[in-house]
N, C-alpha and C positions, 0 to 999 in steps of 0.2 A: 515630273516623276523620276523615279532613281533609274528607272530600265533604261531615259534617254541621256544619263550622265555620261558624259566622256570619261573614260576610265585612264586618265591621262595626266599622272603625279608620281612620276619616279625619277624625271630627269633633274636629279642633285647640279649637273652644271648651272642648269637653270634658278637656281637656290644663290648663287655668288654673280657679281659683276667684276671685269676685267676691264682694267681703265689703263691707259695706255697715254703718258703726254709728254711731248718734246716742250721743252722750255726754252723761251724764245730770246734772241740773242740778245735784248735789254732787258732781262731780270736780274731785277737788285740782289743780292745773296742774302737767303730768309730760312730760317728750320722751315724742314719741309713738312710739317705736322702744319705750321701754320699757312705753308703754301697750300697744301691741298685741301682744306678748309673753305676757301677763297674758291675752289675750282670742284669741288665734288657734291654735289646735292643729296640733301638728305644724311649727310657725315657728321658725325658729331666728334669735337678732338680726341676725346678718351678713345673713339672708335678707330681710330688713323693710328692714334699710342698704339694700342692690342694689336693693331695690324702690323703695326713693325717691327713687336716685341716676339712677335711667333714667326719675324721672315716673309711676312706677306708684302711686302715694299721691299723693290729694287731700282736700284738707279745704274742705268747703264750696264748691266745687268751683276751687281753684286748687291749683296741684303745691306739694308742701313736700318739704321737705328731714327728716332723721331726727334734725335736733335742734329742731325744732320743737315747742314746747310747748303741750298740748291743754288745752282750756279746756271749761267746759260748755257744752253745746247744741251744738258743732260737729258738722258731717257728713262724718264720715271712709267717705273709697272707697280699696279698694285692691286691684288684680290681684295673685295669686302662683301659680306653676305650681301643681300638684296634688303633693304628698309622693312620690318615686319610689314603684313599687309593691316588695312585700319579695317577689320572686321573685329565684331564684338564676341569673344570666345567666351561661349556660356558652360562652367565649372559641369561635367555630368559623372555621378558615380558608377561609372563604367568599369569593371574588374580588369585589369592588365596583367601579364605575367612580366615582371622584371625580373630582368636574368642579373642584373648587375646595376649598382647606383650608388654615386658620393656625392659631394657638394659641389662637383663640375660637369656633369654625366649622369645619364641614367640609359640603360641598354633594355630594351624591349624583344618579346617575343611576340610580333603582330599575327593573331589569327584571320583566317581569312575571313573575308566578308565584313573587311572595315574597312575604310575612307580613312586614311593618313591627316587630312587637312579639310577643315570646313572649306565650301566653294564649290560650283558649280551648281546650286538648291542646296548640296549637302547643308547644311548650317548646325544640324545635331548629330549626336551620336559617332562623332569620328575620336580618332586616337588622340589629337591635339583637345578635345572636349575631355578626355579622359584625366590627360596630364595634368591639362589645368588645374580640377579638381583635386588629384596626387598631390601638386606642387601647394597650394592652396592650405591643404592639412598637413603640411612636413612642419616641423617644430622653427626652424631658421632658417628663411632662405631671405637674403639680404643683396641681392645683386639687379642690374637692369633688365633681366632676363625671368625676373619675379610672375609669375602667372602668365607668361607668355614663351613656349618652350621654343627652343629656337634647334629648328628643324636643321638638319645634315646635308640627309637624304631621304629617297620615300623611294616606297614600296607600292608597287599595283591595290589595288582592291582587295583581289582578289586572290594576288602572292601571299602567303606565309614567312614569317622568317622574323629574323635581325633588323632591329633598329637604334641606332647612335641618335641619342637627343640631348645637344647640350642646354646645361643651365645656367650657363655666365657666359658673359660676350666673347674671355680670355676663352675659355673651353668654344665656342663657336669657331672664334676665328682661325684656332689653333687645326679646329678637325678641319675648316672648310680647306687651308691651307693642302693637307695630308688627302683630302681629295681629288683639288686640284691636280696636287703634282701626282697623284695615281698611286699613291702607297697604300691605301686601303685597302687590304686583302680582303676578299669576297668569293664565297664559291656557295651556287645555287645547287640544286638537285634538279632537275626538268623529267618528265616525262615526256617522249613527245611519237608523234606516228612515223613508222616507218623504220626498216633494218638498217640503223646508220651503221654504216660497213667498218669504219676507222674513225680515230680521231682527228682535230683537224681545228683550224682558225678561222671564223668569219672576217672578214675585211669588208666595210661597205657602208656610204655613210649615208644616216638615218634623218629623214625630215616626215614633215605631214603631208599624208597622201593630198597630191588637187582634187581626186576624185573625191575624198573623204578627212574631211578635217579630224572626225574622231579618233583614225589609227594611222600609223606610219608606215614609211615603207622605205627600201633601198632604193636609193639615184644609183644609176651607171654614171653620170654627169658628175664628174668630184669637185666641178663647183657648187652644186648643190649637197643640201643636207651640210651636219655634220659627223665626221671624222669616229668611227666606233670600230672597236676589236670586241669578239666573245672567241677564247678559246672553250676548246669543248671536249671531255675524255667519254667513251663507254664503258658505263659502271657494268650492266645489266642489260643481256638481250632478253625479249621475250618473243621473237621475229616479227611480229604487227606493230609492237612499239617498241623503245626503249628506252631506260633509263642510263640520262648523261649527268655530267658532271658540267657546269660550265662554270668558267672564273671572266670576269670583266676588267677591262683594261678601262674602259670609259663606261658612262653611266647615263647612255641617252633611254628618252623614254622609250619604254617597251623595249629597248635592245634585243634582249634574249628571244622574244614572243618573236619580233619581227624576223631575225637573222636566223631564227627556225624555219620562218615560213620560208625565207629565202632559199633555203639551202632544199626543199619541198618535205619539210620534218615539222612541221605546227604543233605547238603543243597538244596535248590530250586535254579536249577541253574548253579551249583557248575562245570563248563567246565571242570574241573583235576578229582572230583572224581563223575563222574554219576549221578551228580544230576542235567543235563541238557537233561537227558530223563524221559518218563513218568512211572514214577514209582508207582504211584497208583490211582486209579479211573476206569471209565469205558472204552470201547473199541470205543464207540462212532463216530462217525466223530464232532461233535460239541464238544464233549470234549476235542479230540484230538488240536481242533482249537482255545478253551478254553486255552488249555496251553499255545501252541502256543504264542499269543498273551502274556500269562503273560509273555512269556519268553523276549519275547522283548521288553519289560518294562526297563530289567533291563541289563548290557552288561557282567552278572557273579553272583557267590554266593549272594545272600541273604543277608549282613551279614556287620552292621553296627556298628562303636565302639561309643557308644551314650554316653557315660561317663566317665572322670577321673578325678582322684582326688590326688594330692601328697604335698608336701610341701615346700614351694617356700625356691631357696636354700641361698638365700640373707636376704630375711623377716621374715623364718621360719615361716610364717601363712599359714593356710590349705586352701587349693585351690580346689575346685572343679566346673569341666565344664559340659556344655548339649549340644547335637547337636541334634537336629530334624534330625526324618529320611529322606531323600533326595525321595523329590518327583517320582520318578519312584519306588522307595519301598512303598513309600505310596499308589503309584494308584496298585500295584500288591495287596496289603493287603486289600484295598477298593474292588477290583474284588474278592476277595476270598469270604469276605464278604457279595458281592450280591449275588456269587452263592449258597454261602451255606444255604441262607435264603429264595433263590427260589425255583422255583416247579422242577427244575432239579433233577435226581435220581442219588444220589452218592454212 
């Protein structure tokens, strides 16, 4: 049943592998396209080309090109997506809103209460069932990448916002690159509980809780987890919650959800981490009913990707998107608004 899904599909590092090999002191001198061939599974040549052609291959740590010839001792790096998974994606005529789309790209406005990726029971009705079907009726689409969208990054469930899906392996490797090295510009919207006083930086790196495989949490231990920043401004006080602004330096799952809780500011909402009870105000019965109501505005977290920005990987010109917040966030922010302007006692 969907209630016991793990809602756990937005960490984009998790989307690429980092392979990392010292070359040993009797290697014969070979293009390195066809050395890592020989040493990477699941890599097909054309996929190692693309990867070198966008900067994803370093030796020693400067970019080479795929006819570059490896020598012993060198220190080859190189980003490549993850092998699509071998699930069968079934084409569904699912309405999308595309904010923007060419023959390399197509940018999405996911609403909430969609599954990004068939998997975990999911198998219908997510956004990748959507594309399919999109890509499927487009007039020419002629690439390896043909009925099978090749994901960036992903978004919660239950987040709103921006989505980058490319459609050719060059447009893949190119964004996965622009993720890696952090140039993705990203700036969420949150609603979350509590009078955040100032703005400020989360530091604190995020893995799956022991107690609960479903959600994550911050290690004090910085050999555990990994390594995550959310800076965070205040847009909007309403004194019981506020609306922030946060922009992402890395992209682990849940980030934003979790580095809320950490800070003791949970989103409004948040059904994994507590922030779909009442967690500040009065004891009331109209307040109680107050919430209530906002609650059902919205089907989860607060928490909308209202902004990105990268560099298109064909045109090389900077790109930047807007998404309006999705009207059930807007009528929860409108009610915040009347109450806290009313004669109510908060």
């Amino acid at each position: 049943m969907e209630e016991n899904v793990p809602d756990v599909e937005n960490e984009e590092e998790d989307l690429f592998e980092h392979f990392n090999i010292k070359v040993d002191l009797g290697q014969e001198i070979v293009r390195i396209d066809k050395f890592l061939i020989d040493r990477l599974p699941n890599t097909s040549r054309s996929k190692i080309q693309s990867s070198a052609k966008n900067g994803n291959i370093r030796v020693n740590g400067i970019f080479v090109k795929s006819n570059y010839k490896v020598k012993p001792k060198d220190d080859i790096s190189i980003v490549l997506p993850y092998p699509v998974r071998e699930i069968e994606l079934i084409p569904e005529d699912i309405p999308i809103d595309v904010i923007f789309e060419d023959d390399n790209l197509i940018i999405i406005n996911k609403p909430a209460n969609m599954v990004v990726h068939p998997g975990y029971g999911n198998y219908r009705g997510t956004l990748v069932n959507a594309l399919v079907y999109h890509f499927n009726n487009l007039p020419q689409i002629n690439n390896e990448y043909y009925g099978r969208p090749g994901l960036v990054h992903r978004i919660d469930k239950h987040t709103t916002g921006l989505l980058i899906i490319a459609k050719t392996e060059n447009a893949l490797t190119h964004l996965a690159k622009q993720f890696y090295d952090r140039t993705i510009q990203r700036r969420y919207l949150a609603l979350v509980w509590g009078d955040v006083q100032q703005d400020g930086t989360v530091v604190g790196n995020l893995g799956r809780s022991p107690k609960n495989r479903k959600v994550m949490t911050v290690f004090d231990d910085p050999s555990l987890g990994k390594h995550a920043i959310t800076h965070y401004k205040v847009l909007e006080r309403f004194g019981l919650v506020t609306l922030l602004e946060c922009k992402l330096e890395t992209g682990r799952t849940h980030q934003i959800r979790v580095h809320m809780k950490h800070l003791g500011h949970p989103l409004f909402n948040d059904l994994e981490y507590g922030g779909n009870l009442i967690l500040k105000g009065t004891v009331s019965t109209s307040y109680k009913k107050f919430i209530e109501n906002c609650f059902e505005l919205i089907p989860g977290q607060a928490l909308h990707a209202a902004t990105l920005g990268f560099v298109h990987p064909v045109s090389n010109q900077s790109l930047n998107f807007d998404s309006k917040i999705p009207e059930g966030f807007e009528k929860l922010l409108e009610k915040w608004r009347k109450y806290t302007s009313s004669a109510h006692e908060i």
